[in-house]
C-alpha positions as CSV (number, residue, x, y, z in Angstrom):
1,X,-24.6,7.7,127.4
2,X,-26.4,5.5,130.2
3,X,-24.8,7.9,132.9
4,X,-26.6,11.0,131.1
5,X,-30.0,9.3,130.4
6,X,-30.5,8.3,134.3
7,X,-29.2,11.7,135.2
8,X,-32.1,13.5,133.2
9,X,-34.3,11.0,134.6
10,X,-33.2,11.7,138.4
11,X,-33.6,15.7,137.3
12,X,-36.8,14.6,136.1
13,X,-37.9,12.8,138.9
14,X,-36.6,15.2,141.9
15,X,-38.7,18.2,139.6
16,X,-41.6,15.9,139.9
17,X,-41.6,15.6,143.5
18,X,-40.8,19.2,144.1
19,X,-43.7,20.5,141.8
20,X,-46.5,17.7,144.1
21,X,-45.5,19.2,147.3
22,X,-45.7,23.0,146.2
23,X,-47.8,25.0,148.9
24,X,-48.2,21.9,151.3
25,X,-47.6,21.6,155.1
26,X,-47.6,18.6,157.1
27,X,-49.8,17.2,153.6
28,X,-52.7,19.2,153.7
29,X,-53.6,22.4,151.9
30,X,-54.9,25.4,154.0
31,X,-58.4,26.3,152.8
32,X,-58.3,29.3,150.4
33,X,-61.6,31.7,151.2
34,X,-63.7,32.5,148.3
35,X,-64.1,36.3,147.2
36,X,-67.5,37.5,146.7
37,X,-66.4,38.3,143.6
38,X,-65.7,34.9,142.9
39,X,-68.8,33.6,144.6
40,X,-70.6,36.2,142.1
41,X,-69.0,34.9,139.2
42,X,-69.7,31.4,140.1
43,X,-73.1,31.8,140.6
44,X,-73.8,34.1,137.8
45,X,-72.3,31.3,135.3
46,X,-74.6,28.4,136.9
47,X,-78.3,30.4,137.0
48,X,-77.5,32.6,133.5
49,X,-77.6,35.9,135.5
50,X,-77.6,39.2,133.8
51,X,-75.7,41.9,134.1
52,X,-78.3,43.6,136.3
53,X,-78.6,40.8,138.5
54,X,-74.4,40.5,138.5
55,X,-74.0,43.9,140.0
56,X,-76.8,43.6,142.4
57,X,-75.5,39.9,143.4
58,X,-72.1,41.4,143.8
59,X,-73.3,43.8,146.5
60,X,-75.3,41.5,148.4
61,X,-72.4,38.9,148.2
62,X,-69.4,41.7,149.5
63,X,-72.9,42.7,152.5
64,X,-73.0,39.5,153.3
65,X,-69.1,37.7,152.9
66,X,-68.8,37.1,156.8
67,X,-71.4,34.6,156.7
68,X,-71.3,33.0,153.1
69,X,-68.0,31.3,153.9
70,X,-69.5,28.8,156.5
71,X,-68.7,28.1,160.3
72,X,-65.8,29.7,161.0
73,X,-64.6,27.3,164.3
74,X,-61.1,28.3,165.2
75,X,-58.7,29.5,162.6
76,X,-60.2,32.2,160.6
77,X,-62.0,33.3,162.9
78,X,-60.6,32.5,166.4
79,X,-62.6,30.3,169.0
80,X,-62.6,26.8,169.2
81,X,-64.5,24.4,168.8
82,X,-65.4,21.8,171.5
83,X,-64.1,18.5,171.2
84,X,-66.3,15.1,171.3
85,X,-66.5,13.0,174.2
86,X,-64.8,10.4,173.1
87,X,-65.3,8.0,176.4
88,X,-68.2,6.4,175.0
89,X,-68.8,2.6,175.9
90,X,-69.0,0.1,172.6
91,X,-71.4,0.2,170.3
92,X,-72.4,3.9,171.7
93,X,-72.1,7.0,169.1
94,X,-69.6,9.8,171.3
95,X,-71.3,12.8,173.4
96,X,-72.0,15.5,170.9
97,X,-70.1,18.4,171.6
98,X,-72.0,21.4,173.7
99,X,-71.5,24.9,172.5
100,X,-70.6,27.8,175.2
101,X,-73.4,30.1,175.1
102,X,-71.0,32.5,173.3
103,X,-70.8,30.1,170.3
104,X,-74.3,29.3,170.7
105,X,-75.5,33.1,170.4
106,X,-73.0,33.5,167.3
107,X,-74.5,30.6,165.7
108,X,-77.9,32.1,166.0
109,X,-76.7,35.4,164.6
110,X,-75.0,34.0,162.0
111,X,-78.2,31.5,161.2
112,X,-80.4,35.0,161.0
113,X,-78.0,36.4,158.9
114,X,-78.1,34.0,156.5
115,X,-81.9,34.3,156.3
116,X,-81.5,37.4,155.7
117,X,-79.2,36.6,152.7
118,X,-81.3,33.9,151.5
119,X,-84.8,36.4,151.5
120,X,-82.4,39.4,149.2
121,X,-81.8,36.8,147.3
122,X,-84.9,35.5,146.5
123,X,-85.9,39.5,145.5
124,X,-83.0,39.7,143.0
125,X,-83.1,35.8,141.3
126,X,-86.4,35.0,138.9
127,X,-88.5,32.0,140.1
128,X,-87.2,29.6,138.5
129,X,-83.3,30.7,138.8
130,X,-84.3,30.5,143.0
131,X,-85.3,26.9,142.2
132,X,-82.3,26.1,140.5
133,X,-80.2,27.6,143.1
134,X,-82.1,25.8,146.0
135,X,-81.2,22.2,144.2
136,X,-77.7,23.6,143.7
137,X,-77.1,23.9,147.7
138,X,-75.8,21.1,149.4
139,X,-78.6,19.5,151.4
140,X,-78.7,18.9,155.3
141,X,-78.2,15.2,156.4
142,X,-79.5,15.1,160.0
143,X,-77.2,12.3,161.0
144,X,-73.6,13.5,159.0
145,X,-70.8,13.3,161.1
């Protein structure tokens, strides 16, 4: 009887284990790219949307799904990104990285693309569901790393 209960329990266990480490490599997960659909849906739920403002959310978020995703450094979207200077002395913060002028210029494009987002937007959310929205976005620290 012992023989069968620690059996179950080593079936158990090894099932455990498997289930944890289901799409894993090297113990991270790789990032999973929201749909605009999604994104719509989200957003829709949080700001009380109606069906009006779905659709035309909807259309704006598949216009715009190259730059609602965030910066797109390597992977995704090939490129990389540069690398800090790590030979700082003691006490000293590393060299910020310096963007190629390439990178820099998609940057820019992708920054006035997002305004561009941002102003639609504004047209198709009421006052207060842009206000709401605007406290929902993450906010800028200047000195994250």
């Amino acid at each position: 009887m012992k023989k069968i209960v620690l059996t179950m329990i080593a079936i158990l266990s090894m099932t455990v284990a498997m289930a944890q480490n289901d799409d894993r490599r090297d113990g991270n997960r790789a990032p999973r790219e929201i749909t605009p659909e999604q994104r719509t849906e989200n957003l829709a739920g949080r700001l009380n949307l109606n069906d009006d403002q779905k659709a035309k959310l909807l259309e704006l978020n598949t216009e715009y799904k190259d730059v609602l995703g965030g910066p797109r450094w390597g992977g995704r979207n090939g490129g990389n990104r540069p690398q800090r200077n790590e030979s700082a002395g003691e006490g000293q913060r590393p060299q910020r990285p310096q963007l190629t002028e390439e990178q820099r210029a998609q940057w820019q494009e992708r920054m006035k693309k997002r305004q561009e987002y941002e102003e639609k937007l504004k047209g198709i959310l009421t006052e207060d569901q842009y206000k709401q929205y605007q406290e929902m976005r993450p906010q800028r620290r200047p000195n994250r790393q």
